[in-house]
C-alpha positions, 0 to 999 in steps of 0.5 A, a space after each residue: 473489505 477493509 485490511 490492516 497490515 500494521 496500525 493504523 494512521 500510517 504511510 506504507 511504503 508504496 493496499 503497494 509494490 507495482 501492478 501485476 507484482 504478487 500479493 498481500 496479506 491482509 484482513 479486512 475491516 470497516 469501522 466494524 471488522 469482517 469479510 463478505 462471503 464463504 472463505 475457498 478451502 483452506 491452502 497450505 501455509 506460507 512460512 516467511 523469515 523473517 516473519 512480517 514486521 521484524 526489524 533489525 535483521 543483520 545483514 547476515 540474516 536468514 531469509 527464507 520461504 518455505 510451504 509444507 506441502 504444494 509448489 512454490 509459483 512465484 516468490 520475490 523478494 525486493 529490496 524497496 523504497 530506496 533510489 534503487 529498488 533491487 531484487 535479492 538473488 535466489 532460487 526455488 528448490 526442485 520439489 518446490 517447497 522452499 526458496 533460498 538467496 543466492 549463496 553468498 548473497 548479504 542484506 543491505 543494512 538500513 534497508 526495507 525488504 518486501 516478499 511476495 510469494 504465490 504458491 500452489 496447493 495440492 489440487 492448483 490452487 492459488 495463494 499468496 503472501 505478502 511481508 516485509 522486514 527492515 534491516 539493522 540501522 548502525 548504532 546512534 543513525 536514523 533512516 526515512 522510508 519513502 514513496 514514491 519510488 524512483 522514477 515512478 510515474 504516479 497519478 495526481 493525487 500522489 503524496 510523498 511520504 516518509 517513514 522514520 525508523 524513530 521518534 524525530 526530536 527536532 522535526 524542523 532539522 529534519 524537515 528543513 533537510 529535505 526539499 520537495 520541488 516541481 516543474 512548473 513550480 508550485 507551493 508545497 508544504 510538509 505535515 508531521 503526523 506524530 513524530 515519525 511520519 513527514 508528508 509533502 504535498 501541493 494545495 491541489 492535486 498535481 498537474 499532469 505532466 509536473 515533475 517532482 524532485 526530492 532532495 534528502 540530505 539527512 546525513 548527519 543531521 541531528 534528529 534527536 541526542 546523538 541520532 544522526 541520519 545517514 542519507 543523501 539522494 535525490 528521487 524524481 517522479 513524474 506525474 501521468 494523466 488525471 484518474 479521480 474515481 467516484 464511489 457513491 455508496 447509497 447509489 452503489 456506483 463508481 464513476 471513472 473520470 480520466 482528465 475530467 471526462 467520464 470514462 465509465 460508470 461501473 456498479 459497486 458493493 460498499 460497506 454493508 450497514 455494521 461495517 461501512 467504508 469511509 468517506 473521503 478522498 483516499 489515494 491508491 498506494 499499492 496494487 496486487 494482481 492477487 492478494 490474501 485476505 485474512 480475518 485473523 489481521 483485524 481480530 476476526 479470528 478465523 472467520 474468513 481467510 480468502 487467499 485469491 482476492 484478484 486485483 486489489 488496490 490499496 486505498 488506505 494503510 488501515 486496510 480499505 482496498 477496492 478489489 475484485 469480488 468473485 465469491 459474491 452473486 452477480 446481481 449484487 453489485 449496484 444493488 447491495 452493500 455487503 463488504 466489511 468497509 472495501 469497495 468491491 467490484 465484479 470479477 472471476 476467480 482468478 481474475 480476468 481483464 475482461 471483467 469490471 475489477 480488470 478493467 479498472 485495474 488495468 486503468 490504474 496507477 499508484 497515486 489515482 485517487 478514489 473519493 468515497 461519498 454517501 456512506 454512513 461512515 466517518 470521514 477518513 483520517 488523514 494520516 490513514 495511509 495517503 488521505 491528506 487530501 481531506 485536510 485542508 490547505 492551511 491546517 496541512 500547513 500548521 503541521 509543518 515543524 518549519 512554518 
């Protein structure tokens, strides 16, 4: 499958949030749109406020989560890409329909919020939901959203990002006040795609072990007339061990490497011929123990709408995700290509440790690196989610407002 929360082309904030956290919605879709499968019976809906996307809430704003019939099992709502991610006080009600913040409780402004929700339906089934909203900006002040988080430990083919809540008239200023730095040292670069999203990146993938300092210092640097910026704050980040994965799609497999030795070869099922998956070098940026696909978020109407999708790995910001496939025959995977453009992997309803998807999850981090080859597909953009690794070294560095 292949899934879209907003459009394509664009960095998400960290297919993510950490492993283990909840779930997204999200459709899937290939360079056609679709899902494989029979959707599970509808569940109750999940109703969030502010609803996925808005912007400018004030810091007053209602926040709420609510179901019209089932229980609540988990709902988190998270202040993110910020030097210090932290949750919001709240609490589910007794009859388990509804979660409200603390009382008392205020958003930070100039702030990104994610909700992560996994609610029960009548008869114990799962579902889950995933949005996020921003926060009002003071007048006449700009803000970038950034991955990786804080003190994260990535894997090496993690690329730091930034999203600006507005167009960047004076991209070098900008670019010239945030300095990406390593230990040991190497060349890094940045790359503006449009003039709103700045990524930094090395030649190569990162070293294991290589420590990441980013130093932001846009307070009261000018982006465009009388736009200012209003941060100041360093973020580091350590890289972990190699993990590159390989799927070939004609021979249906995907082979794992760990620091260059293969740790298993596990059968896959690509994108079907009227919807195939990428090629390319894709990096994983999210990971959802469980998460809501959803035919409707890439204009397939109402096609599919499977809201237990288990171990889900985001690859690509358009919507690719390598996940657990529980819906299809066993005998599928190695054999035939049947997604709608993710890669998927064997697994259970509900999901289990035990099963290819599980193990391969359980194996991942934010940053490890799939590379999809043999696909009849194009090769994916670079800018679609953190994919610069397709471009090459001095054509990355064209894209730098300062070369």
């Amino acid at each position: 499958m292949r899934h879209v929360l907003k459009r394509a082309g664009r960095g998400v904030v960290a297919a993510l949030t950490c492993a283990g956290l909840l779930g997204a919605l999200a459709g899937c879709s290939g360079s056609g749109i679709g899902a494989f499968g029979k959707p599970p019976s509808p569940s109750d809906t999940i109703r969030v406020v502010p609803e996925d996307g808005a912007k400018g809430i004030t810091a007053g704003g209602r926040v709420e989560v609510r179901l019209p019939s089932g229980r609540l099992e988990r709902v988190k709502v998270m202040r993110i890409e910020s030097d210090a991610p932290a949750p919001v006080a709240g609490s589910i009600s007794a009859d388990g329909l509804r979660w409200h913040p603390a009382e008392g409780t205020r958003l930070d402004l100039a702030a990104k919020y994610s909700v992560d929700v996994v609610a029960l339906d009548a008869h114990g089934r799962r579902s889950a939901r995933h949005t996020s909203f921003t926060t009002a900006v003071p007048e006449n002040r700009f803000i970038g959203y950034f991955k990786p988080e804080n003190r994260a430990t990535v894997g090496t083919g993690m690329i730091v990002s930034f999203d600006f809540n507005q167009k960047i008239a004076d991209r070098a200023a900008v670019e010239s006040a945030i300095k990406v730095t390593s230990e040991p040292p190497v060349e890094i670069a940045g790359h503006w795609f449009d003039r709103d999203r700045l990524d930094f990146r090395p030649e190569e993938y990162w070293e294991p072990g290589t420590e990441v300092t980013v130093d932001v210092r846009l307070r009261d640097v000018e982006a465009s007339p009388g736009a200012y910026g209003i941060q100041n704050k360093r973020i580091t980040f350590t890289v972990g061990r190699s993990q590159v994965s390989l799927v070939d799609a004609e021979a249906k497999t995907m082979q794992v490497r760990r620091d260059g030795q293969l740790l298993a070869t596990v059968p896959i099922t690509a994108g079907a011929p009227k919807s195939t998956t990428y090629n390319g070098k894709m990096v994983v940026s999210e990971l959802f123990d469980v998460t809501r696909m959803n035919g409707r978020t890439v204009g397939f109407g109402g096609e599919y709408d499977i809201k237990d999708v288990p171990h889900a790995m985001r690859l690509t910001e358009s919507g690719t995700f390598l996940h657990g496939n529980y819906w299809a025959a066993p005998e599928i995977f190695g054999q035939t290509n049947v997604s709608h453009g993710c890669v998927g992997l064997r697994d259970v309803k509900g999901g289990s440790a035990d099963t290819p998807a599980g193990w391969f999850f359980d194996r991942t981090i934010v940053g490890d690196v799939v590379e999809v080859i043999n696909s009849p597909d194009k090769q994916v953009a670079p800018g679609n989610g953190l994919s610069g690794w397709n471009m090459q070294w001095a054509a990355w560095k064209q894209g730098s407002a300062l070369r």
